[in-house]
C-alpha positions in Angstrom: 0.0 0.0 0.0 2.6 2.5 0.8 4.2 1.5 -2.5 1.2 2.3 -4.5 0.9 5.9 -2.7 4.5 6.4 -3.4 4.2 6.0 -6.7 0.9 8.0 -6.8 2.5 10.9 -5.4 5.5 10.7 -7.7 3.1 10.8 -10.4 1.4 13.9 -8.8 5.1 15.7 -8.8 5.9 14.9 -12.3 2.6 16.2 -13.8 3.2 19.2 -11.6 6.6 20.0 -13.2 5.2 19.3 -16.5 2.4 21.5 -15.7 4.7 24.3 -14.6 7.2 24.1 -18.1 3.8 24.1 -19.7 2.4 27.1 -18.7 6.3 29.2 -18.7 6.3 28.0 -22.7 2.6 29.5 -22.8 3.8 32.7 -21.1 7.1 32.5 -24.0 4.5 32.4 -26.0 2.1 35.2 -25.3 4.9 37.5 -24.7 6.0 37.4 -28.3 4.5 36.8 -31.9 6.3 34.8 -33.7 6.2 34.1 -37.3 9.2 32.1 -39.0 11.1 33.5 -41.6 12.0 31.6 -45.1 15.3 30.0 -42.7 13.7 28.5 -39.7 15.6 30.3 -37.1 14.3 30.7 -33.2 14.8 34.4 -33.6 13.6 34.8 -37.3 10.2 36.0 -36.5 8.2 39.2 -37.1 8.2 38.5 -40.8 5.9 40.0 -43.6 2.4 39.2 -43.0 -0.7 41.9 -43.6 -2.9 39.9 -40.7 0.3 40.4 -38.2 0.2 42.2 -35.4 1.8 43.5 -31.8 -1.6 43.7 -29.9 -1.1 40.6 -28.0 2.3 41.4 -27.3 2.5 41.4 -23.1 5.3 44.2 -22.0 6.7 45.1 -18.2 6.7 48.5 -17.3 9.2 47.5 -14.6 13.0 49.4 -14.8 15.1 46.8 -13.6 17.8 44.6 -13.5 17.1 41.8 -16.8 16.3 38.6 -15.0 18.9 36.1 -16.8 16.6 32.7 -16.3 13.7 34.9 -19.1 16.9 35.5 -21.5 18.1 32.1 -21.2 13.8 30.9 -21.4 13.2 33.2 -23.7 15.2 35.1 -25.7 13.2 38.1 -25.2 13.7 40.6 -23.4 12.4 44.5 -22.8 14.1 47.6 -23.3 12.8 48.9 -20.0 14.6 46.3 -17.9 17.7 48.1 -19.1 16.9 50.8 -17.4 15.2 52.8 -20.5 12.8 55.3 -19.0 10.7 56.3 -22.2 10.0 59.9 -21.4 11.7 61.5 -24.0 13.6 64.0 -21.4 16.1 60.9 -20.4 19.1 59.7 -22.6 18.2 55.8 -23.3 20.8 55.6 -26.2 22.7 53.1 -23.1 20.3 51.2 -22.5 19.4 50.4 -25.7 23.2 49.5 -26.6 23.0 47.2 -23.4 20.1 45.9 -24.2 21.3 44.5 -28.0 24.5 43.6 -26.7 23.0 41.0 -24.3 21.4 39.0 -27.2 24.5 37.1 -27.1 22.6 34.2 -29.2 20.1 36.7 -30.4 16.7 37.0 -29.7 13.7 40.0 -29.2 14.0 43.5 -27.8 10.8 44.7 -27.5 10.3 48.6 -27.0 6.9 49.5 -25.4 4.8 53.1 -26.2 7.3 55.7 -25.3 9.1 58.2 -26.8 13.1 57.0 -26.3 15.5 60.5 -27.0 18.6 58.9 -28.2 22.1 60.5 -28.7 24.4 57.6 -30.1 24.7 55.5 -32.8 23.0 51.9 -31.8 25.3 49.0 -33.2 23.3 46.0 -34.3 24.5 42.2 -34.3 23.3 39.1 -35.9 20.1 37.2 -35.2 17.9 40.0 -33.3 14.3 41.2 -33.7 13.7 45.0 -32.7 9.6 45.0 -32.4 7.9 48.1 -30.6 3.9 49.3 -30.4 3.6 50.6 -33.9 3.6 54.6 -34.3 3.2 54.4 -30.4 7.0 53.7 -30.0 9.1 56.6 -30.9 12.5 56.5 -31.2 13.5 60.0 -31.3 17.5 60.8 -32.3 18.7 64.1 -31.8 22.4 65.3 -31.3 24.4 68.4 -31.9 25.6 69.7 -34.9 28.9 68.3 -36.7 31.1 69.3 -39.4 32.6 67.0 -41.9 35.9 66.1 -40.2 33.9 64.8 -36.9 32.2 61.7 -37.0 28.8 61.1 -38.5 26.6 59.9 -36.6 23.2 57.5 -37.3 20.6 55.5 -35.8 21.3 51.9 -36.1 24.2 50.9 -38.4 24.8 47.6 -39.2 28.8 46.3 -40.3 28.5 42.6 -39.5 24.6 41.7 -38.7 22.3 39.0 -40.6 19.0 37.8 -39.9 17.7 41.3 -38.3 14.3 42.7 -38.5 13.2 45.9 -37.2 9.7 46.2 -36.9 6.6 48.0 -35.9 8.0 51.4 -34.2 8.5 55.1 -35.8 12.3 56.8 -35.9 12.7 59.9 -36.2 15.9 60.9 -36.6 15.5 64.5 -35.6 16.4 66.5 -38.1 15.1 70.0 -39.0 17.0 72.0 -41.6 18.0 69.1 -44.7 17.3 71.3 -46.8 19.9 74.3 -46.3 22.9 72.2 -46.3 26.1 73.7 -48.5 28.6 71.0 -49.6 30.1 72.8 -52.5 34.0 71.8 -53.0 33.6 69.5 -49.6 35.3 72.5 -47.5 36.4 71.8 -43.7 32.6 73.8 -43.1 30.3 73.1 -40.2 26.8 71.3 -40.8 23.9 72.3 -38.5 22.4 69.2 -38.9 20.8 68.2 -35.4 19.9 64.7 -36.4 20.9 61.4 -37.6 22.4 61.4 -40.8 21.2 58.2 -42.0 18.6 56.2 -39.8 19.9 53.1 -41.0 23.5 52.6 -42.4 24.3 49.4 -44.1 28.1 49.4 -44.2 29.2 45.7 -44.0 32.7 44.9 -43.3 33.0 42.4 -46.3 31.3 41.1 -49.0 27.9 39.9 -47.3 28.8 40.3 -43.8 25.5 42.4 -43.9 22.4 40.1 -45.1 18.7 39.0 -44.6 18.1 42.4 -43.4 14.3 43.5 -42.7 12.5 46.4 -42.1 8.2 46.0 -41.6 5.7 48.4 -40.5 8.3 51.6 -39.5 7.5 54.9 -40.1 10.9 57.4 -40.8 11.3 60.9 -40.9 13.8 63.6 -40.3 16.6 61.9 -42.1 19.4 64.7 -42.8 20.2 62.3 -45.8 19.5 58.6 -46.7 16.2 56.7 -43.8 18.1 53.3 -45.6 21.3 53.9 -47.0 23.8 51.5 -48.5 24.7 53.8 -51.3 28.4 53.5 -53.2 28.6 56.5 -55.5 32.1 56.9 -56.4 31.9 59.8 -53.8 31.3 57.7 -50.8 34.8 56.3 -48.6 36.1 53.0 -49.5 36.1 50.3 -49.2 32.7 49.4 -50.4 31.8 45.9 -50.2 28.1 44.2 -51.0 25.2 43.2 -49.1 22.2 40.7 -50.0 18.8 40.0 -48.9 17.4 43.5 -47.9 13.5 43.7 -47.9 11.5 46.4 -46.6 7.8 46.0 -46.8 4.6 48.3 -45.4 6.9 51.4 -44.2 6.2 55.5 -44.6 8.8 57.0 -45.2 8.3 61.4 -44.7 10.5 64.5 -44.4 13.8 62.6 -45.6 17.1 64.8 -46.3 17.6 62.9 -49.6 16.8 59.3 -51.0 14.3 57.2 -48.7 16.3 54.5 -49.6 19.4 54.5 -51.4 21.3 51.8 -52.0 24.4 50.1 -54.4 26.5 46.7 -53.8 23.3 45.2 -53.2 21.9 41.3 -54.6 18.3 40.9 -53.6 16.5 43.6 -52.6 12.5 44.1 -52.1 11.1 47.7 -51.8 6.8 46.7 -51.4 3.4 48.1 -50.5 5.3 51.7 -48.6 4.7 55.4 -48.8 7.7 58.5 -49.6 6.2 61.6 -48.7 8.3 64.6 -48.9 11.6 62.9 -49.6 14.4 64.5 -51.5 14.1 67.8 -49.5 18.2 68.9 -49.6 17.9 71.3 -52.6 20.3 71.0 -55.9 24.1 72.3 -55.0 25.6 74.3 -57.8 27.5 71.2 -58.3 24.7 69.6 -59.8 23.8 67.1 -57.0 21.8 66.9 -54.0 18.1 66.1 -54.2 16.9 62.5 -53.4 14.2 60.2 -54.2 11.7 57.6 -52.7 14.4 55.1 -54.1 17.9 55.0 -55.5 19.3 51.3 -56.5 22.1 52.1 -58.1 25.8 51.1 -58.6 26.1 47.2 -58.8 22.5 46.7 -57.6 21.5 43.9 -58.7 18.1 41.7 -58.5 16.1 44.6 -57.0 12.2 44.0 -56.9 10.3 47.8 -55.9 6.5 47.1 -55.9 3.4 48.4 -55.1 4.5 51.4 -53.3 3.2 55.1 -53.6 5.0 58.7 -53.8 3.9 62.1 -53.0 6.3 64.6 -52.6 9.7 64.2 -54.4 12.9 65.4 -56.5 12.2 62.3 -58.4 10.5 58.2 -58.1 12.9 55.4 -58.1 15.8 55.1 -60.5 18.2 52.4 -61.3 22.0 53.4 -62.5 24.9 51.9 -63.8 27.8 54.2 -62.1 30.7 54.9 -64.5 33.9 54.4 -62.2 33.5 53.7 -58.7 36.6 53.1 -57.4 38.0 52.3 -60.6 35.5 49.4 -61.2 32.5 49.6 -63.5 29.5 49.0 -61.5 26.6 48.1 -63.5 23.4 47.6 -62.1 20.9 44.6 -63.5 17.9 42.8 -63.3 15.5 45.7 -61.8 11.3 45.5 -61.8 9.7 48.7 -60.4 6.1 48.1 -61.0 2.9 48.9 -60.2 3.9 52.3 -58.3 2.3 55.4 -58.4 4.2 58.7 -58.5 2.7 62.5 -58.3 4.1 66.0 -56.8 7.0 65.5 -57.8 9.3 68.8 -57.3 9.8 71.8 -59.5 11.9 74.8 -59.8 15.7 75.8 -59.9 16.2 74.1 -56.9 15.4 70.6 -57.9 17.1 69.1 -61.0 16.5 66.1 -61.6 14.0 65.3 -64.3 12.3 62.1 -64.6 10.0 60.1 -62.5 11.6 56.8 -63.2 15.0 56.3 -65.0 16.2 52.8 -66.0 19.7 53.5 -66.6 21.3 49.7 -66.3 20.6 46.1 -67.6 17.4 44.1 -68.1 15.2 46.8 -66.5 11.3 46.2 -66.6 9.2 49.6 -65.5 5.2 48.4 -65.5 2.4 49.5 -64.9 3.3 52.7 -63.0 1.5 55.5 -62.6 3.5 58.6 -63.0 2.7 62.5 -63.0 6.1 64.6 -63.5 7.0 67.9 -63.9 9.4 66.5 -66.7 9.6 63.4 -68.0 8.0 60.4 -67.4 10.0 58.0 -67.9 14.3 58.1 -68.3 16.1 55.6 -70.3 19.6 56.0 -69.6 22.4 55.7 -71.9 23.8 52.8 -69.9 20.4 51.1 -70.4 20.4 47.8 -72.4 17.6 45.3 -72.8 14.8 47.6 -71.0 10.9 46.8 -71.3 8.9 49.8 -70.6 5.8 48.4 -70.2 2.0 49.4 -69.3 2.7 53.0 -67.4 0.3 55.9 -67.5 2.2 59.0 -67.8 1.2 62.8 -67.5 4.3 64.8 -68.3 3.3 68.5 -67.2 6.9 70.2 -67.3 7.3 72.6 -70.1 10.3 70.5 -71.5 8.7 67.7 -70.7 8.5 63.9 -72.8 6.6 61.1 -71.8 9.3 58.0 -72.3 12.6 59.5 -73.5 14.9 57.6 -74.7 19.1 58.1 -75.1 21.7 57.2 -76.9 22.5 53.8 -75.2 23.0 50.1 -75.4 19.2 49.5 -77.0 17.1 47.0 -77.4 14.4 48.0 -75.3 10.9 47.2 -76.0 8.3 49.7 -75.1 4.6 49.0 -75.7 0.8 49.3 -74.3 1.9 52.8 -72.0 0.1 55.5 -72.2 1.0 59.1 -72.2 -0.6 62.2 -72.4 -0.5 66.2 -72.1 3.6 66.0 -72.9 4.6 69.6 -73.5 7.3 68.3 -76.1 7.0 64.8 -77.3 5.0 61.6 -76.3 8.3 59.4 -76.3 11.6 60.9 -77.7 14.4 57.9 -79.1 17.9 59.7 -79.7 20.1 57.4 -81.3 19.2 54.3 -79.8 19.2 51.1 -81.9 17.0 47.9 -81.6 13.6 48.9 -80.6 10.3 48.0 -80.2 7.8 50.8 -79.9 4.2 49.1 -80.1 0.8 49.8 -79.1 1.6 53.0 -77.3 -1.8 55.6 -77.0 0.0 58.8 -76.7 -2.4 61.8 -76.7 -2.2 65.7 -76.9 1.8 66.6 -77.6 2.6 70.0 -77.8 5.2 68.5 -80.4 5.4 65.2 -81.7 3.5 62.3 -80.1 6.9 59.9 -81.3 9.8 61.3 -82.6 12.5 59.2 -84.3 15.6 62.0 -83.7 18.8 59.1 -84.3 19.0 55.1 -84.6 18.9 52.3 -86.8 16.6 49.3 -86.6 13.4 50.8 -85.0 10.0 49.5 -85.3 7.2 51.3 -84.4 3.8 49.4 -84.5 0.5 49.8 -83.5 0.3 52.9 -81.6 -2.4 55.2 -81.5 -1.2 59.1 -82.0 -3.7 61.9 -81.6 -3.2 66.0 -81.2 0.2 66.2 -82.0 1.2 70.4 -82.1 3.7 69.1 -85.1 3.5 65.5 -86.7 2.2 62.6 -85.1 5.2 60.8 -86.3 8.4 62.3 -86.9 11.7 60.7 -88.5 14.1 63.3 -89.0 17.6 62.7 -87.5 19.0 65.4 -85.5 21.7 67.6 -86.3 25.0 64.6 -85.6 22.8 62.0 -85.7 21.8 59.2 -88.7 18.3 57.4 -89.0 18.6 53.8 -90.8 16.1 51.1 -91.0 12.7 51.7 -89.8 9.6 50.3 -89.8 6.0 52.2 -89.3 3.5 49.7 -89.4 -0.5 49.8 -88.6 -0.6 52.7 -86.4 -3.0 54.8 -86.1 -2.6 59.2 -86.7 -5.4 61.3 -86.2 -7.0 64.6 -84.8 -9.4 64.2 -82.1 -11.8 66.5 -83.6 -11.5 64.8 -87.2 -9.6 67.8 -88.5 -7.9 66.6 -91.8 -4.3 67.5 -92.4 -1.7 67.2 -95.2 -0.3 63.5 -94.8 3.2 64.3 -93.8 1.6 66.1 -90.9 1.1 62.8 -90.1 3.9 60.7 -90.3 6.6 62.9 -91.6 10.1 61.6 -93.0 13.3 63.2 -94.1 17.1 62.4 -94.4 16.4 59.1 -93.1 17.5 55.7 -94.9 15.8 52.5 -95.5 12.2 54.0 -94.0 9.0 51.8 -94.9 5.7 53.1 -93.9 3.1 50.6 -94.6 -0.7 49.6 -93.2 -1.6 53.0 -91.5 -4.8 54.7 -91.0 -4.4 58.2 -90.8 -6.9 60.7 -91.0 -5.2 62.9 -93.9 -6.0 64.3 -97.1 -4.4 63.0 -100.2 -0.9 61.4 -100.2 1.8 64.0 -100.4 4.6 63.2 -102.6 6.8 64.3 -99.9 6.2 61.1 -98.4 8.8 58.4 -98.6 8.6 56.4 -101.8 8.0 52.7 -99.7 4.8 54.3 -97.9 2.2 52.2 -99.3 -1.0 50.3 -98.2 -1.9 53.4 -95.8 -5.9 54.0 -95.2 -8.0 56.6 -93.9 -10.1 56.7 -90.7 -13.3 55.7 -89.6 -15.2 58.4 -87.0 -18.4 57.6 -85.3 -19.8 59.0 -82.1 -21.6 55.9 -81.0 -20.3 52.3 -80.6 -20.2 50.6 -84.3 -22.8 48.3 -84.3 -24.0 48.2 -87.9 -21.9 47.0 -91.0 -19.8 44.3 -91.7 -15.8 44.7 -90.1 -13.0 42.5 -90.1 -10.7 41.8 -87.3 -8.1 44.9 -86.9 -10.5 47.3 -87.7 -10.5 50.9 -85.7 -13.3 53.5 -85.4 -12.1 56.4 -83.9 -14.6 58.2 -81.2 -16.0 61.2 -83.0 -15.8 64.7 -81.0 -16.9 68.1 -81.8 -13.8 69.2 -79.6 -10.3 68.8 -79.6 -9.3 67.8 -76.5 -10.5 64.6 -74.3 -12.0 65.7 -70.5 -12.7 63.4 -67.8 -16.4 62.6 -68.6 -15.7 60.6 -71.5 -12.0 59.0 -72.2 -13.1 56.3 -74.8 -10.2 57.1 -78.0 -12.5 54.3 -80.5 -13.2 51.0 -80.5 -11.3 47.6 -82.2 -12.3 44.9 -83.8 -11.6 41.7 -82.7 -13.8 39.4 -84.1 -14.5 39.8 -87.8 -18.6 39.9 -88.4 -21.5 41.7 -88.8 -20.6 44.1 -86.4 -18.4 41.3 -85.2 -17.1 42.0 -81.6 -15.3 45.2 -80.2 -12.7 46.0 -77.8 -13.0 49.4 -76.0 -9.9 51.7 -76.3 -9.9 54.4 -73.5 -7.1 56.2 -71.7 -7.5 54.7 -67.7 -6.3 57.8 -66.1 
């Protein structure tokens, strides 16, 4: 008998125990949020997820000494126990540093609502989550001001640091006067910048010493220059070594110095589903340099997805550049998407200089489906560019030099098609001696000058695109003055005035000192066929107009009917250009043309 209670109350003890692990892993539990990243790692959490949140996340309000069994439990820990206060009087730039450094293994710092002054930079190591309360966590830097022989100073900077995710909390990195900064000539001057330079500094030590870097749900502002910066221009201190793995999804980024993110030496890099307001603030130095944008992948960037994101309030959007000499190497910048981005405000005036709202200036670079408004042009292709698809944007150009795709002389073979531009106060899309193109299906509407001009290059086709309201020609191919036009194609595409007004054909497609130029199977609405025109046009047709959908007579598939107006200009109320066959019959069926913006 005394056996069998023995062994009872053994039992009793080791459910007890079990009972007692079991509910310290359930507090573990509900004191963090924990979401695996693509490595399974015990301090990989926090990742990207739209349902995620820091509600349930448990904090202690308590400042003091860390209690070493909840690291060693745990591995999370709170800032407070570090002795941070919060208040935003107290400097808890210590604490902070303490804090991080006693993730030996890694782990969570979590930073509860307060408002943390900070007045050093905070090193960061490998394997750590930083997760606060959302905009209710403010980290707020703020420091004297330096001159350019003192040391900079910024909010987290990270030399040797992988799996690292900084999450849900607001830095501001205190600046207030960006924008009356004079570098001319880099003189031994004083800056009276009372912030953090950059709010995060990627500077690794060697080649991917920095990687798997992530940055969800922040909000930063008052950047004197870069919020992210990793940038190599040819200007920055060597050495310069390259990171991987950076993604930064869901942040708003305001009131930034120069780029919101700005980065080169980089392999693997998403930009997603994040706001720039008011970025780019430094004005233009005499020098030529200076004003920022939402984001700058440039010099060796590589890989670089930047998606979904909006911009109101810049120099300039996102741009993409190959750097001529950096250090004496050649740093060329490939594989790039920006897509599905929407750009407008951008800056004007003699203090901001640059002049596009997207420039792919590098290697295999898709822009899609972006919606850009810009003082100048619309879109940039560089003349390091090479293999570029321009695909799908909507683009008002407004400036008063403005084009809606220009293109330089560069590398070539880009392919731009099914974008649509309107309101450019020079041309709809410019090509200057580029070769190897593919210009199709464009609907370019109301240019002050020419909706396409050909001004240099060989081998161009231009195909299927809809030109209305050009100020000159609807298509000119005329070299430039230093430049030669050879071999190209205008094919099927379609010239006309929106208010049916008839002009002399060349005023239509107009050619001149160009070789080897065929113009065949366009509809233009013209009177009879100049003998100016080159002696291969052939197979051209006039317009149909109608002001109501087409549905009487027999059409073939291909056919257009152009939307008949008694003005000359298209308003908001109705945006339908005509309608195209695609289904031969009697009417056959029809496919709505109509600018979407």
């Amino acid at each position: 008998m005394k056996k069998i209670v023995c062994f009872c109350a053994g039992i009793c003890l080791f459910l007890t125990i079990l009972s007692c692990i079991d509910s310290e892993s359930s507090k573990v539990s509900n004191n963090s949020e924990i979401e695996p990243k693509p490595k399974e790692n015990s301090v990989n959490k926090f990742l990207f997820n739209k349902d995620d949140s820091t509600s349930d996340i448990k904090y202690s309000n308590k400042a003091e000494a860390p209690s070493e069994l909840k690291v060693a439990i745990s591995d999370t820990i709170n800032v407070k126990d570090f002795g941070a206060k919060g208040n935003g009087i107290d400097d808890d730039g210590n604490s902070f540093q303490t804090a991080i450094n006693s993730l030996k293994k890694g782990g969570v710092l979590l930073i509860p609502e307060g408002i943390y002054l900070i007045k050093r930079t905070l090193n960061v190591k490998s394997n750590i989550t930083i997760v606060g309360k959302g905009s209710k966590t403010r980290l707020q830097y703020r420091w004297p001001k330096f001159s350019i022989t003192k040391k900079l100073l910024y909010g987290f900077l990270l030399t040797e640091a992988s799996n690292v995710t900084f999450k849900s909390f607001h830095i501001d990195g205190g600046a207030s006067n960006y924008n009356q900064i004079i570098l001319d000539d880099r003189k031994n001057q004083t800056w009276d910048v009372d912030g953090a330079y950059h709010l995060f500094f990627i500077k690794p030590k060697s080649d991917f010493a920095v990687s798997n870097i992530y940055f969800e749900r922040l909000e930063l502002s008052n950047s004197f220059f870069d919020a992210i910066h990793t940038y190599t221009r040819p200007a920055d201190p060597g050495p310069k070594y390259k990171t991987k793995n950076v993604f930064v999804n869901n942040c708003v980024f305001r009131s930034i110095g120069c780029h919101g993110i700005g980065v080169g030496l980089i392999n693997n890099m998403t930009v997603k589903n994040s706001s720039f307001r008011r970025v780019g603030l430094m004005k233009m130095l005499s020098s030529g340099y200076g004003s920022g944008m939402a984001v700058d992948a440039s010099g060796g960037s590589e890989n670089v997805k930047i998606l979904n994101n909006s911009v109101d309030g810049a120099a300039a959007g996102f741009k993409t550049e190959t750097h001529e000499n950096n250090g004496g190497r050649y740093l060329t910048s490939r594989n790039i998407t920006i897509s599905n981005n929407k750009i407008k405000n951008l800056y004007s005036g003699s203090d901001y200089k640059i002049f596009y709202g997207i420039k792919a200036n590098g290697i295999n670079i898709i822009v899609k489906n972006n919606l850009i408004e810009s003082f100048s042009h619309g879109i940039l292709i560089g003349k390091d560019a090479s293999d570029c698809v321009i695909s799908g944007n909507k683009i008002l150009a407004k400036g008063e030099e403005s084009v809606g795709i220009r293109c330089d002389k560069n590398g070539g073979g880009h392919v731009i098609t099914d974008n649509q531009i309107k309101n450019s106060k020079t041309q709809g899309i410019l090509i200057s001696n580029s070769d190897n193109l593919k210009v199709s299906r464009n609907l370019i509407i109301e240019s002050r000058l020419d909706n396409i001009r050909i001004a240099g290059g060989n081998n161009i086709l231009l195909d299927g695109n809809i030109c209305a309201n050009a100020g000159t020609n609807n298509i000119t191919i005329v070299p430039l003055k230093g430049m030669q036009i050879s071999t190209v194609s205008a094919l099927n595409n379609i010239c006309y005035d929106i208010d049916g007004s008839q002009r002399d054909q060349t005023k239509r497609i107009l050619v001149a000192s160009a070789q080897n130029v065929r113009i065949n199977g366009n509809r233009l609405n013209a009177v009879t066929a100049s003998t100016k025109m080159s002696s291969l046009t052939n197979n051209n047709s006039s317009l149909t107009f109608s002001s109501t959908f087409p549905s009487q007579g027999t059409f073939v598939k291909g056919d257009f009917v152009v939307k008949k107006r008694n003005k000359a200009t298209i308003d908001n109320s109705d945006k339908i250009i005509g309608w195209e066959c695609t289904e031969s019959g009697k009417p056959g069926r029809w496919k709505v043309i109509k600018l979407d913006f």
